[in-house]
N, C-alpha and C positions, 0 to 999 in steps of 0.2 A: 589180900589184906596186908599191911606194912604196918612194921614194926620196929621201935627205936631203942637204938644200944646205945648210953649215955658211959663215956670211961673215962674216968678222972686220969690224968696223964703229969709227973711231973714235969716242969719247964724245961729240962736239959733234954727229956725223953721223945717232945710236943717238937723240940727245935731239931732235933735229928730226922724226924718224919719229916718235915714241911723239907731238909734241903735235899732229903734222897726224894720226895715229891718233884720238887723243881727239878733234880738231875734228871726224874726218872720224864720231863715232861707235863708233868699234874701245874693246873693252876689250883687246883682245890686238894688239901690235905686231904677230907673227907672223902675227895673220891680216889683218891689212891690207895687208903684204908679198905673201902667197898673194893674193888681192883684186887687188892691182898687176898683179903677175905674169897672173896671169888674163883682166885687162882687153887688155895687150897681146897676149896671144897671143889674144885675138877669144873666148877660152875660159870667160869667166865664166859659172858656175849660176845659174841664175833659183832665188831663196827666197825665196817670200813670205812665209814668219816675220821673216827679218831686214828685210825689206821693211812690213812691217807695225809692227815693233817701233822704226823708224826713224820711220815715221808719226807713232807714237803719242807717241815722243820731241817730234815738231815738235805736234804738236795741244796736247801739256802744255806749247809753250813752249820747249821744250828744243832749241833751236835751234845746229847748229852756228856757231862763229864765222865761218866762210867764209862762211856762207848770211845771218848778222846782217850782216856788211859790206856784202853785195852789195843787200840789202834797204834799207839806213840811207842809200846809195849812192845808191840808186834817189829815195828821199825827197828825199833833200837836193838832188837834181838837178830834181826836179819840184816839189820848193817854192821852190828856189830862181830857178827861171823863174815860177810861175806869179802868187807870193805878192809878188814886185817888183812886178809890172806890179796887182796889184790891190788894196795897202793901201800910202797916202802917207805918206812916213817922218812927218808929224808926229803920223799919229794911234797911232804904236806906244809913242808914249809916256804914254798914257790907260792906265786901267784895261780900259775898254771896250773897247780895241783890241786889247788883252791876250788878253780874251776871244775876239775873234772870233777873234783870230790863232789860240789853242789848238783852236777849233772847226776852221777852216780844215784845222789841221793832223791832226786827226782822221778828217775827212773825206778826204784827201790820202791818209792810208797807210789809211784802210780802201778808196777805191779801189786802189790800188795792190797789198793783199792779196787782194781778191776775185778774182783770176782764178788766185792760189797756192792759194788756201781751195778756188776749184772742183776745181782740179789733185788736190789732197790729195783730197777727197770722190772724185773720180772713180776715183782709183786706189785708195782703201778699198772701193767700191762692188765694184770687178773683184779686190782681194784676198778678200772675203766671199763673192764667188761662186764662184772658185776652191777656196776653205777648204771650199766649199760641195759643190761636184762632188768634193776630194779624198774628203769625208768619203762620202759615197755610192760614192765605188769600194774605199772603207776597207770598208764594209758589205758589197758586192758581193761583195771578198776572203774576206771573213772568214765571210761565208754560205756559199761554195763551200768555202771550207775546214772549214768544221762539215760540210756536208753531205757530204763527202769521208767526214771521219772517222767518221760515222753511218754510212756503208757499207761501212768497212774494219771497224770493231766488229761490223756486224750480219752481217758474211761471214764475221768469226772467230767469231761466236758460233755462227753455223748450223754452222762444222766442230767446234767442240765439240762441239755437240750430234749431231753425227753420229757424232762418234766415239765419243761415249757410247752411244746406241744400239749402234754396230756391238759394242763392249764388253758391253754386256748383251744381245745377241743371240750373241755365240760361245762361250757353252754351252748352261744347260739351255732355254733359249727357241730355240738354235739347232737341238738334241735333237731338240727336241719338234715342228718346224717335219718336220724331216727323219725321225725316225724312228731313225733308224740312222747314227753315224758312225765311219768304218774310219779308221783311225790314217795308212792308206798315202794318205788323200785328203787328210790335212792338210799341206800344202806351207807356209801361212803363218804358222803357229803356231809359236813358238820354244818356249815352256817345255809339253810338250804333257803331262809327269807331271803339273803341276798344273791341268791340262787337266781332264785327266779324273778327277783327283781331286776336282775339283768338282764333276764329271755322278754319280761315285758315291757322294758326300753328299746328291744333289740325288734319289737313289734311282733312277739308270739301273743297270742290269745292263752290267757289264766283263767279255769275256771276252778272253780272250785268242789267237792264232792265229798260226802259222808264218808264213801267206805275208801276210794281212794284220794285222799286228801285232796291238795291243789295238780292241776291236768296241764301243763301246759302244751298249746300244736303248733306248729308253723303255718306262719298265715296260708302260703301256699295249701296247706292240708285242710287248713278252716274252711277255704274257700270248694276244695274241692266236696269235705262232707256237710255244706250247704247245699251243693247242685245235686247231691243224693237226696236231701231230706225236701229240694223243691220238686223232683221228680216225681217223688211218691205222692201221689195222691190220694190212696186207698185208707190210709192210717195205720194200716198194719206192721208190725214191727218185722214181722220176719221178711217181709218185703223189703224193707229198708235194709235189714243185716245181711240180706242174699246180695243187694247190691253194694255193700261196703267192701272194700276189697283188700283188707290188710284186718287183724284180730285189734289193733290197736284202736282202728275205727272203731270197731264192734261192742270194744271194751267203752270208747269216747261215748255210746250211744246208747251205751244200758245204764251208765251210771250216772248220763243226765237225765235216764228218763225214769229208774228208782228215788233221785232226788225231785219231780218234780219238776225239773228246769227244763226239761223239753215235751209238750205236749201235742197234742193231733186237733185241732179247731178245726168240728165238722161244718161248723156255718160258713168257714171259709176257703173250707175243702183243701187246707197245707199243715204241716210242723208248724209250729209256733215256739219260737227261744224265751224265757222269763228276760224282763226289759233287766235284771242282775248280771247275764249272760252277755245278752249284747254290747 
């Protein structure tokens, strides 16, 4: 949750922030306030962007003023002890002495710099390594999250394709697998007219029956419990069910002959189908 501290500031007050901001590097007053604030409560973030970008400011030269003084400070204090005691005022007034005195001074702040210069190098060397480890758990991230998503895709695509099979296996391929299917065993079919009016475009035989609703068989099957019902000559039923050779037969043959739709024509000594069936 965040929350806003609104502080009325007079003008002289408001202009002294913003130029110790700029010294301090801040383009935003605001966040050099946040910054304050932060340092006091022991709460400041570690950023090595802004920490690098502050680097890079001193490397170009771009030195805050607070850190120029403290530096010019430094110089003046150690050329001013060292540069007495080792050039005689009358030779400062020579050209030559001119010379040496700016070499003097040369040498002076580039000692004086080189243990700031190791400072900087040092702490570039541990922002680059940092930058370095970030960018490796960036990959790491971003490896597990592809590979994440590569197995949430390849988990929904195997349910599609499952579901598509199961869709082109619940009819004529499911038919044909089965043989025979009764209307009263279809529990999870909802639209089941168009069910089977697709098994009887697909050329099953639909028959219909009291107790188990609509039957549909493959023709293959049709054909075969014909050759059982021309065989039988006798009319007796249990004849006929000893020679059927699956329950689903047996079942196809009790429930056309409780409906009526299959009877035993002794004048013509065969089964006979109601012309509804044929």
């Amino acid at each position: 949750m965040t929350r806003y501290v609104l502080i009325k500031l007079p003008e002289e007050l408001y202009e002294e922030l913003e130029k110790r901001a700029r010294e301090e590097g801040y383009t935003l007053v605001s966040d050099f306030v946040r910054d304050i604030i932060n340092r006091e409560l022991g709460k400041t973030p570690f950023n090595p962007r802004k920490l690098e970008q502050r680097i890079e400011r001193i490397e170009n030269g771009d030195l805050p003023p607070r850190l120029q003084d403290a530096i010019w400070r430094l110089i003046e204090e150690a050329l001013s002890a060292k540069l007495a005691s080792q050039l005689p005022l009358d030779e400062v007034s020579s050209v030559e002495s001119l010379e040496k005195l700016n070499k003097k001074i040369e040498r002076e702040i580039q000692k004086l710099l080189i243990p700031w210069t190791e400072k900087i190098d040092d702490l570039a060397k541990r922002i680059a390594q940092l930058t370095e480890e970030l960018e490796e758990i960036k990959e790491k991230v971003n490896t597990e999250k592809t590979k994440e998503e590569e197995e949430v895709s390849e988990r929904k695509q195997r349910r599609m394709d499952e579901h598509k099979e199961r869709r082109r296996f619940t009819a004529l391929d499911r038919l044909k697998a089965q043989g025979i299917i009764f209307e009263s065993d279809l529990r999870t079919i909802k639209f089941k007219d168009s069910f089977f009016e697709k098994l009887r475009k697909g050329g099953a035989k639909i028959l219909t029956t009291s107790r188990y609703g609509r039957i549909a068989v493959h023709p293959d099957v049709w054909e075969k419990f014909l050759e059982v019902l021309n065989e039988s000559t006798s009319g007796d039923d249990a004849e006929v069910l000893e020679k059927l050779d699956s329950e689903a037969l047996k079942m196809l043959f009790s429930a056309l002959r409780e409906d009526g739709l299959l009877i035993f024509d002794r004048s013509l000594g065969r089964w006979v189908l109601e012309e509804s069936v044929e």
